[in-house]
C-alpha positions as YAML, in Angstrom:
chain: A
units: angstrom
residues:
- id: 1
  name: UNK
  ca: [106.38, 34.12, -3.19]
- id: 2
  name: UNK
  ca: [107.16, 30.92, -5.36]
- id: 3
  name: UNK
  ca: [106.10, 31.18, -8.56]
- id: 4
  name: UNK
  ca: [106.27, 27.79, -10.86]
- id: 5
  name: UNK
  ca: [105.90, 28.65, -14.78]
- id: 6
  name: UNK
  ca: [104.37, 26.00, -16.46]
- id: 7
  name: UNK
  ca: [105.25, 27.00, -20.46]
- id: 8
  name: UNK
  ca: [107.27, 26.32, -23.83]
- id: 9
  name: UNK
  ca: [107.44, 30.19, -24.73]
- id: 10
  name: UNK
  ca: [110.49, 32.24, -23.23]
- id: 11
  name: UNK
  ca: [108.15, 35.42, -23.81]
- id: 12
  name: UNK
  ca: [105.67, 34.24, -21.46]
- id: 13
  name: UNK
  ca: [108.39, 33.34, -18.91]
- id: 14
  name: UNK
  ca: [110.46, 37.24, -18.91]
- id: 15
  name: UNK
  ca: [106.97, 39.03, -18.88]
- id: 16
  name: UNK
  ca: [106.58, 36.74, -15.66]
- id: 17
  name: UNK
  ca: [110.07, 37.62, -14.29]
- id: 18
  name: UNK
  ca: [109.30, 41.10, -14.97]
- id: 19
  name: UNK
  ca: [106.20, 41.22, -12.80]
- id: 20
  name: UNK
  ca: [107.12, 39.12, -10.14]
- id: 21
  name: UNK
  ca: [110.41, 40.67, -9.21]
- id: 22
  name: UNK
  ca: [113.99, 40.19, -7.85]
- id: 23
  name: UNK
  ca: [112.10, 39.50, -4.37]
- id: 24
  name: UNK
  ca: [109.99, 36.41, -5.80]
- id: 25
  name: UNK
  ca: [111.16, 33.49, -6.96]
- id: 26
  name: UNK
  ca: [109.83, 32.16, -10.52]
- id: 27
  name: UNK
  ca: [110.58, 28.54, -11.98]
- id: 28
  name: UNK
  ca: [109.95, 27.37, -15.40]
- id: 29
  name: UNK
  ca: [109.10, 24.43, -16.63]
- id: 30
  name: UNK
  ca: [108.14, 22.32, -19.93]
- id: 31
  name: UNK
  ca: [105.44, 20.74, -19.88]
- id: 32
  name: UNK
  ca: [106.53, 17.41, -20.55]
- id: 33
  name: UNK
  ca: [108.97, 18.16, -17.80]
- id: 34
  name: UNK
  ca: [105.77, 19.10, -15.51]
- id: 35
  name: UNK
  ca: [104.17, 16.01, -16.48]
- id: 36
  name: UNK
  ca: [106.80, 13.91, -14.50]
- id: 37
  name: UNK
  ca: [107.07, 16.06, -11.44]
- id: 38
  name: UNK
  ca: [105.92, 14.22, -8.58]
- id: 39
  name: UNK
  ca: [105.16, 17.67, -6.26]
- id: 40
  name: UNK
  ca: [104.59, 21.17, -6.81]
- id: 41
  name: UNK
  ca: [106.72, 23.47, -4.77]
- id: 42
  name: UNK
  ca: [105.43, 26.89, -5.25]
- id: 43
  name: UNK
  ca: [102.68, 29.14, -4.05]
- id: 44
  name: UNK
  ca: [100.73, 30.11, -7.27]
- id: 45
  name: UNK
  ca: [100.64, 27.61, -10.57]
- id: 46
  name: UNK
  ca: [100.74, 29.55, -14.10]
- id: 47
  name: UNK
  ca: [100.28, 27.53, -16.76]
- id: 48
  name: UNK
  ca: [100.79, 28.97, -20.19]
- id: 49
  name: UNK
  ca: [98.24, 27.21, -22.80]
- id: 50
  name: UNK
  ca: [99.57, 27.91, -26.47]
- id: 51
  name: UNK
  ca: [96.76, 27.66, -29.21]
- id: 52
  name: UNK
  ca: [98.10, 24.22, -30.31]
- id: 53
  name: UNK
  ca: [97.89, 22.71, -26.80]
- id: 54
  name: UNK
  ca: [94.40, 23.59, -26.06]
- id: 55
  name: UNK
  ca: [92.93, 20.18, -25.76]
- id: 56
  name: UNK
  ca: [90.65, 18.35, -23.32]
- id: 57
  name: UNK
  ca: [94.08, 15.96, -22.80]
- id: 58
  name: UNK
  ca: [96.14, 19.45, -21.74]
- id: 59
  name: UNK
  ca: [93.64, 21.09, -19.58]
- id: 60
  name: UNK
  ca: [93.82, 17.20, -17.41]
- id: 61
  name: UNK
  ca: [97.18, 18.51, -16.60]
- id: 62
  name: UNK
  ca: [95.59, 21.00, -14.37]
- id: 63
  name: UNK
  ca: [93.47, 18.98, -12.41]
- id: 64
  name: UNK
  ca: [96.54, 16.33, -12.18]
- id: 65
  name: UNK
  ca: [98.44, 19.76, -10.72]
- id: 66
  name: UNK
  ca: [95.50, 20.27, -8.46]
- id: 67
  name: UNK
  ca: [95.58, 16.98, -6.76]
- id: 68
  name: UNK
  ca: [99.34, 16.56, -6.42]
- id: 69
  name: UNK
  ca: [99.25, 20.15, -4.13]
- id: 70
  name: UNK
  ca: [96.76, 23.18, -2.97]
- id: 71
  name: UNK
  ca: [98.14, 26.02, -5.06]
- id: 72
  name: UNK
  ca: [95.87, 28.71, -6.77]
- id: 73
  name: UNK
  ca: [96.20, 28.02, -10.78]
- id: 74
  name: UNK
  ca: [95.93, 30.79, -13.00]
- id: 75
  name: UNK
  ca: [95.86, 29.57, -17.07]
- id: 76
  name: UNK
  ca: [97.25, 31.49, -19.57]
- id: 77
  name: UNK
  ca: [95.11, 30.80, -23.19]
- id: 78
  name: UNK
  ca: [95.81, 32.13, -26.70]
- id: 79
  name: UNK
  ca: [92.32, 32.98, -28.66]
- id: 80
  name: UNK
  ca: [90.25, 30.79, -26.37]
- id: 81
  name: UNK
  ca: [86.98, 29.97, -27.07]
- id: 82
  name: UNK
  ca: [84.20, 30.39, -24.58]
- id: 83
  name: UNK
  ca: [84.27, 26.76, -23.62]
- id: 84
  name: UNK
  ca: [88.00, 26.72, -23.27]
- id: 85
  name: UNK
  ca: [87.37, 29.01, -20.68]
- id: 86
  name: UNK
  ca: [84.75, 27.19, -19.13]
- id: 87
  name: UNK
  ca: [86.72, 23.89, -19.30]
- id: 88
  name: UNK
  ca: [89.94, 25.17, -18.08]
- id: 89
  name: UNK
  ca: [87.91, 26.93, -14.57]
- id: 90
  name: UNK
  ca: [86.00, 23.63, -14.58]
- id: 91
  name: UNK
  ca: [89.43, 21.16, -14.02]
- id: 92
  name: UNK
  ca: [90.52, 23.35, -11.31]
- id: 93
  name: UNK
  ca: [92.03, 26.66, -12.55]
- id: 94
  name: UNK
  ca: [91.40, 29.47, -10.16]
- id: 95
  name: UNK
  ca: [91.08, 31.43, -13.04]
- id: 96
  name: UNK
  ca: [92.41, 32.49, -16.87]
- id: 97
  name: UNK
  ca: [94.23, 35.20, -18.77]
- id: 98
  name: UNK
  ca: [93.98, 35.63, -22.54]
- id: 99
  name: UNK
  ca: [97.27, 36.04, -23.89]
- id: 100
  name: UNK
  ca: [99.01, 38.72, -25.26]
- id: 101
  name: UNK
  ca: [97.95, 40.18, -21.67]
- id: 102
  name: UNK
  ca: [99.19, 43.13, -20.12]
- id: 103
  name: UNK
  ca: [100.98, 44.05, -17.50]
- id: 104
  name: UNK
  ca: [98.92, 45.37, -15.03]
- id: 105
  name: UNK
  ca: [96.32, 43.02, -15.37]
- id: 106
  name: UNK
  ca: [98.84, 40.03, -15.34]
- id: 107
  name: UNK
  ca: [100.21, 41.68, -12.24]
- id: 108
  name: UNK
  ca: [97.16, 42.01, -10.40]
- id: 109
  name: UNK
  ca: [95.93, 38.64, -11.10]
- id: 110
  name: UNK
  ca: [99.28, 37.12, -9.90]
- id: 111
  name: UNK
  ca: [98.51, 39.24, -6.44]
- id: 112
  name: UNK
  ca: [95.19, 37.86, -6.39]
- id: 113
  name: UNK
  ca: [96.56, 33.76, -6.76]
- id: 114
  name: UNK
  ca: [98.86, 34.82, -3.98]
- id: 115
  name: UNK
  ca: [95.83, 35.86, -1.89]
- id: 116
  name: UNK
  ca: [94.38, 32.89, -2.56]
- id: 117
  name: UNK
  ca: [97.24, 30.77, -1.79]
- id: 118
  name: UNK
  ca: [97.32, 32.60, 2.49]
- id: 119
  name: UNK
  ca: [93.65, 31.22, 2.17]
- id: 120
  name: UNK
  ca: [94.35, 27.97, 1.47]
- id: 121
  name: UNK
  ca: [97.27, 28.15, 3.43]
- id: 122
  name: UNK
  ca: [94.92, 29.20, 6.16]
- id: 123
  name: UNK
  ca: [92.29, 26.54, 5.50]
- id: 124
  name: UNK
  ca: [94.93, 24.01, 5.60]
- id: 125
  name: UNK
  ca: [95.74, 25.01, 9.36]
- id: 126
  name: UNK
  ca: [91.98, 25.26, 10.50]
- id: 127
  name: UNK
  ca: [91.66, 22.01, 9.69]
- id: 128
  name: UNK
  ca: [94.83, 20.69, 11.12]
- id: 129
  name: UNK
  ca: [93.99, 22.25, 14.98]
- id: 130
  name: UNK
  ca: [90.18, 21.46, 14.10]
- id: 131
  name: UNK
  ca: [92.11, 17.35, 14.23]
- id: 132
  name: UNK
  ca: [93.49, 18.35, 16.74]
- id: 133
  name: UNK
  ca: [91.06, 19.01, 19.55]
...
């Protein structure tokens, strides 16, 4: 599994390391770095939301991440508010983790964005042999 780190916190990114493993590969980026990436390599999106950068104009990043591939996005938010929550599902995000999160729940909603990511997968070739015939 390819996991691309979208975040400016180090903490976020070895809590992330932890979980995923030496057999999974994680990548970090900045977000202004992300902002310039023309496509997303990875299987599952995380994208770390500090309190300062929860604005209408950051959550657009998602969406932009959405349309340049068909990865599952999970959003990490500091003290969100409910319509943080709702905005940040509502451009795309598969779904959301308050930060400071634990482990285990961190882990298990990693394993569900890589579940999602054989469905799309799967979806993906459907619709290719679907074109086909």
């Amino acid at each position: 599994m390819k996991v691309l780190l979208i975040s400016n916190t180090l903490d976020i990114y070895y809590q992330t390391k932890k979980l995923v493993g030496n057999q999974n590969e994680l990548k970090m980026l900045s977000f202004e770095t992300f902002k310039n990436v023309e496509t997303i390599e990875c299987d599952v999106l995380v994208i770390n939301f500090e309190c300062a950068m929860v604005t209408a104009k950051e959550f657009k990043i998602i969406l932009e991440a959405k349309c340049k591939s068909k990865v599952p996005i999970l959003a990490l938010l500091e003290s969100s508010s409910i319509s943080d929550q709702f905005e940040v599902l509502s451009v795309g995000a598969l779904d959301y983790l308050e930060c400071p999160v634990a482990d285990e729940v961190y882990e298990q909603k990693l394993n569900e964005m890589c579940k999602w990511k054989w469905y799309y997968d799967w979806e993906e070739m459907k619709e290719i042999i679907n074109k086909k015939q």
